[in-house]
N, C-alpha and C positions, 0 to 999 in steps of 0.2 A: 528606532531600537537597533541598537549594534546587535548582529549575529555574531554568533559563535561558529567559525565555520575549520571542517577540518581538513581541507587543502587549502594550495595557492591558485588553484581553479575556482573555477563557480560553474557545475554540473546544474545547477539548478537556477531559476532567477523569481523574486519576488518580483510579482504583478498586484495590482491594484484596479478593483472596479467599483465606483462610489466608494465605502466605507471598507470594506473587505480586500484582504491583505490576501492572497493565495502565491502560489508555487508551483514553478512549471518546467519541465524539462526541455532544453530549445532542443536538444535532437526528436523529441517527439516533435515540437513545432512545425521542427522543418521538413515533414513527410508530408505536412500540408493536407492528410487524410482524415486524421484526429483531430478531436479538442478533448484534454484531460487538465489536470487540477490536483492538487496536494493543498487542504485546507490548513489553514491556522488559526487560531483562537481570536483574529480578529475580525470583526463586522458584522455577529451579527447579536440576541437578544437575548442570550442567557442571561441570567445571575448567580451571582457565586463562585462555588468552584467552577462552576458552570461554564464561566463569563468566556468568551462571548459568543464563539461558535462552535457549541455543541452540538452534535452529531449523532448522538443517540438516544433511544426510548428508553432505553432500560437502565440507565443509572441513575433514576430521579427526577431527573428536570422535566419542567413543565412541557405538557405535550404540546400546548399550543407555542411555546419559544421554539422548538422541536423543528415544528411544523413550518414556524418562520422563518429558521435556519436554514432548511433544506429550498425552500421556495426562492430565497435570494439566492441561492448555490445555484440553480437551477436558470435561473435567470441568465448569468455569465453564459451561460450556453444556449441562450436564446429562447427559451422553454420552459414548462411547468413540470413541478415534481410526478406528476402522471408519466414520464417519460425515465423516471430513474429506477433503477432493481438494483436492491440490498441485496445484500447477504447474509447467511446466520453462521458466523464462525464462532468455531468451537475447536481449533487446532488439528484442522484435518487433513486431510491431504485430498479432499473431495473435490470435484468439477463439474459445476451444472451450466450448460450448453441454454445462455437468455434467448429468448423469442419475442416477440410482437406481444405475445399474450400475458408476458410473465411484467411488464410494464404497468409501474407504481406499485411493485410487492416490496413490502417492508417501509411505506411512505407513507402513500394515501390507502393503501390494502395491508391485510397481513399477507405476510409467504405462507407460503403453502408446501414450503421444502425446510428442512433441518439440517444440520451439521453440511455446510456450504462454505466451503473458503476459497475455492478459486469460480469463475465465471468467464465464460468466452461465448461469445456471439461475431457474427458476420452480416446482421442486419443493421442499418445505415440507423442514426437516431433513437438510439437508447444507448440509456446514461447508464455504464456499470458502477457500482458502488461499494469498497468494502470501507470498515474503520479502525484506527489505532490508534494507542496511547505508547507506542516505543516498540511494538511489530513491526515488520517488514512489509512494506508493500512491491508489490513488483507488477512492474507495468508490461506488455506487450504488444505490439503492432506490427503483423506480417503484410509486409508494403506489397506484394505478389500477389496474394488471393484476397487482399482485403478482409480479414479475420480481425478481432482482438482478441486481449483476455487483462485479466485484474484479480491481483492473489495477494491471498494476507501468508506470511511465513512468518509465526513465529520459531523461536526455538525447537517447538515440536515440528514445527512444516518444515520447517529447515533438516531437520535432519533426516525428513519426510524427501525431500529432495521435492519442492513444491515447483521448483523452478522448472527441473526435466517434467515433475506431471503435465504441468500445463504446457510443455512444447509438444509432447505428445498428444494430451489432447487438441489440442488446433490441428497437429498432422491430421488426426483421427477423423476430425471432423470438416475442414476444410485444406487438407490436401498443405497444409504447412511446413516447410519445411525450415530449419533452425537460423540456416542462411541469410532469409530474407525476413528475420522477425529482427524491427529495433528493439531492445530492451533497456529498463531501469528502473532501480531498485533505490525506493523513495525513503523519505524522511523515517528513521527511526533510532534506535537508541545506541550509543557508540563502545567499541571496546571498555575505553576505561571508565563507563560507566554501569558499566554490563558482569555484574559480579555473580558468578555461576555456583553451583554446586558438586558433588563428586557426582551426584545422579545424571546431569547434564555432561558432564565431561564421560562419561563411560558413554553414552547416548551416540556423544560423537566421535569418540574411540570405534566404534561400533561400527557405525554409517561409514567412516569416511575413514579406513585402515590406510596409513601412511602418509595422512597428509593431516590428518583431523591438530595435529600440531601448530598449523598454520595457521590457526582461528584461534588458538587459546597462548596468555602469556600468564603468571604464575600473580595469584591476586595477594590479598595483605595478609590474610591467615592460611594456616595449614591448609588444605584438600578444598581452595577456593582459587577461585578462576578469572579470568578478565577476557570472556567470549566476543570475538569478532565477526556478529551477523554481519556485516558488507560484504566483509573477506567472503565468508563460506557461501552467499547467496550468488557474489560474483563469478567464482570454481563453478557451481552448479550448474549457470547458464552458459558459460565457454563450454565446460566440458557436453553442456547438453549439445551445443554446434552454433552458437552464436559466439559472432565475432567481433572481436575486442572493440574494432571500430563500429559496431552496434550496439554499443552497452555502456550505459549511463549510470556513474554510482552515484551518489549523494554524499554531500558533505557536512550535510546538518544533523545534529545529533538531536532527538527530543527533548533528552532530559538537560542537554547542556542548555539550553534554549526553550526553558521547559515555559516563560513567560508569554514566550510567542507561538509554540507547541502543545500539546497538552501531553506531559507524562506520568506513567502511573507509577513509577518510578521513584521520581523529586516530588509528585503527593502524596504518595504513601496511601492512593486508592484516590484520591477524592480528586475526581476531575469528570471533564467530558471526554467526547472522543473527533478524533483530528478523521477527513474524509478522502480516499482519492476516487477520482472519478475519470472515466471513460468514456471515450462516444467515436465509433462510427463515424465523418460527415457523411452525408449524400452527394454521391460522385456528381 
């Protein structure tokens, strides 16, 4: 399958294990401290809109395809889904700090926590987990104290400024500082696909006085928009203290690529949901 890619880089590179097509950023690779993943809709047992690797409980698909999904996902990283912790996002700007104990919540267990969109741990061997259909993911690895974290932004996180929460909380909670965190901001859905409202545009008027210009260019009708989430998650993590030569954007767009992606976008709701994942190695 040809991508659609939107530079003359490749920030990202398609990997392959058995049947399953995933995504990976080589500056995380090359910390050599990590293994993370950016799923795609191939390899694994849905059907339908579903088809192939869906990602979630709650929008229909059979639990047991679900359950097989995630078990090959898990695999890639040497392990059973006992080792991965979800997320319950709900467009927050929330941060729950995983643990040892909080392993197979949202998998093989339910959570036991609510409105969750970012997650950061410092223990070696647990797999973070959020999911999207054209959200933002944003990756993080403080190469210094060996922290991560894993956050969904969408539109609301973003203007939440999800990027600075989560540097602070890794400061907050393992001594992080913005310098020595790699960051990148994964697959999801691209300006001239990303058609806003005046609600959205004052949102960002709001948040970001003086600059909020630079994420939005004038869409096909009156008082509509063409929102630049890279742009604005990009600003967020520079201005939070990462640096440029630590920050990975992404060039694929969901909906442009919505065969090999899952967008809610180019379905108009009917789809699955794409996965990124995180881990710790053991030093």
């Amino acid at each position: 399958m040809q991508l659609i890619r939107k530079k003359s880089y490749e920030p990202m590179k398609v990997r392959q294990y058995q049947q399953i097509k995933y995504l990976t950023f080589p500056l995380l690779e090359e910390a050599g401290m990590v293994r993370h993943l950016f799923s795609t809709r191939e390899g694994g047992v849905s059907q339908g809109i579903y088809a192939s690797m869906n990602l979630s409980y709650t929008r229909g698909d059979e639990k047991e395809a679900v359950d097989e999904n995630f078990r090959r996902i898990a695999e890639i990283f040497e392990t059973t889904p006992d080792r991965i912790v979800c997320s319950k996002q709900t467009h927050t700007t929330n941060v729950r700090l995983v643990t040892e104990e909080d392993c197979g919540k949202g998998v093989v267990r339910p959570a036991d926590y609510e409105d969750v969109d970012g997650m950061i741990t410092n223990e070696p061997g647990i797999i973070l987990c959020t999911v999207y259909a054209d959200c933002v993911p944003l990756y993080f690895v403080d190469v210094k104290n060996r922290g991560i974290g894993l956050a969904h932004s969408g539109w609301r996180g973003t203007v939440g400024r999800m990027g600075e929460v989560m540097l602070k909380e890794m400061r907050d909670a393992f001594g992080t500082m913005p310098e020595d965190v790699l960051a990148a901001v994964g697959p999801s859905i691209c300006r001239e696909c990303y058609e806003v409202g005046e609600e959205v545009a004052q949102a960002f008027r709001e948040s970001f006085p003086g600059e909020w210009e630079q994420f939005f260019t004038a869409g096909k009708e009156k008082g509509k928009y063409q929102l630049d989430l890279w742009e604005a998650n990009k600003r967020i993590l520079l201005h939070g203290g990462v640096l440029p030569e630590h920050l990975a954007v992404t060039d694929l767009c969901t909906c442009c690529n919505s065969q090999f992606l899952f967008s809610h976008r180019a379905s108009q709701g009917k789809r699955g949901n794409l996965g990124a994942f995180l881990e710790l190695r053991k030093s």
